[in-house]
C-alpha positions in Angstrom: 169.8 -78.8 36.1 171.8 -81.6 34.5 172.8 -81.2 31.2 170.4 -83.3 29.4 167.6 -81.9 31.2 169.0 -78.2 30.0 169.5 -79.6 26.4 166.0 -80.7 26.5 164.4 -77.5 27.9 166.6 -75.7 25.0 165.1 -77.2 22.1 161.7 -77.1 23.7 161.5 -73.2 24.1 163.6 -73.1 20.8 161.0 -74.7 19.1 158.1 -73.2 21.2 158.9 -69.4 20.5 158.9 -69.8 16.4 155.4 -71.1 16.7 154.7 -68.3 19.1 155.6 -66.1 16.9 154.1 -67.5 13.7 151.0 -67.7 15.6 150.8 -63.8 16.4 152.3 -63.1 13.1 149.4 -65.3 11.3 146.5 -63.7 13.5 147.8 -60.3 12.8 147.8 -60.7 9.4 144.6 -62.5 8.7 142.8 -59.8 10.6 142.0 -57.7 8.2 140.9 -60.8 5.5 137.3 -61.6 5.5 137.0 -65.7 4.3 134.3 -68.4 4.2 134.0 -69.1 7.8 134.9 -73.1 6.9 138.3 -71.3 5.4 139.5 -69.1 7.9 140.5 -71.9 10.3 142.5 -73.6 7.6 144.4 -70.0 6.6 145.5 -69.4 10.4 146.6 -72.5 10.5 149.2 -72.3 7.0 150.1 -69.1 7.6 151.2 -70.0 11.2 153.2 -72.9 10.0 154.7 -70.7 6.9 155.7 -68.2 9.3 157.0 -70.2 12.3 159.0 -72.2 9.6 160.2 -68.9 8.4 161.2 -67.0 11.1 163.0 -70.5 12.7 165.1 -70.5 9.5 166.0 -66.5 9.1 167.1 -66.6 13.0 168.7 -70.0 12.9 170.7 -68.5 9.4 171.6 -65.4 11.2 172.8 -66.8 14.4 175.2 -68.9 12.3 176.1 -66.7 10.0 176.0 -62.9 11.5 176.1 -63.9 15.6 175.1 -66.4 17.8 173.9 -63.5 20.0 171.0 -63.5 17.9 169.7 -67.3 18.9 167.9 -65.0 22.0 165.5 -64.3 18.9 164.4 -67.9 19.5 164.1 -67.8 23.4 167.7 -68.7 23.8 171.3 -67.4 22.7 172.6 -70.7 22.8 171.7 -73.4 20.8 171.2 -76.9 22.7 174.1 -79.3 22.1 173.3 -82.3 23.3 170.6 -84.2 22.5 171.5 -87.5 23.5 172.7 -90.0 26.2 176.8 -89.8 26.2 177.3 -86.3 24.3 178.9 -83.5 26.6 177.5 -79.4 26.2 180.5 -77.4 24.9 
């Protein structure tokens, strides 16, 4: 793959797996909540964002901070470099 092409497939699973996550982590724990049928679509869908948005931050925080080895945690140890036309992956 070229490197654009594997810049761009970075970010997409890097961004796909968080909302994986915050998808499971949402259904899990609206499973044992009984709501207004009209409600409970609305729920999923906060608590999925809260907890994608979550869990993207607390990885990206401790692959900066603790080790990059920990970006696997978001489908990939590396983050993408390059995201545009001219810029060269380190």
């Amino acid at each position: 793959m070229n490197t654009a092409l594997t810049a761009l497939w970075a970010s997409i699973v890097r961004t796909l797996v968080p909302i994986i996550v915050g998808a499971v982590v949402a259904f899990l724990v609206g499973r044992g909540i009984t709501l207004d049928p009209e409600f409970e679509p609305l729920l999923g869908s906060a608590l999925t964002l809260a907890f994608s948005g979550l869990y993207y931050v607390a990885v990206r925080i401790l692959e900066t901070y603790v080790t990059p080895k920990l970006g696997w945690l978001l489908g990939l140890a590396k983050s993408p470099v390059v995201y545009s036309k001219g810029k060269h992956a380190t």
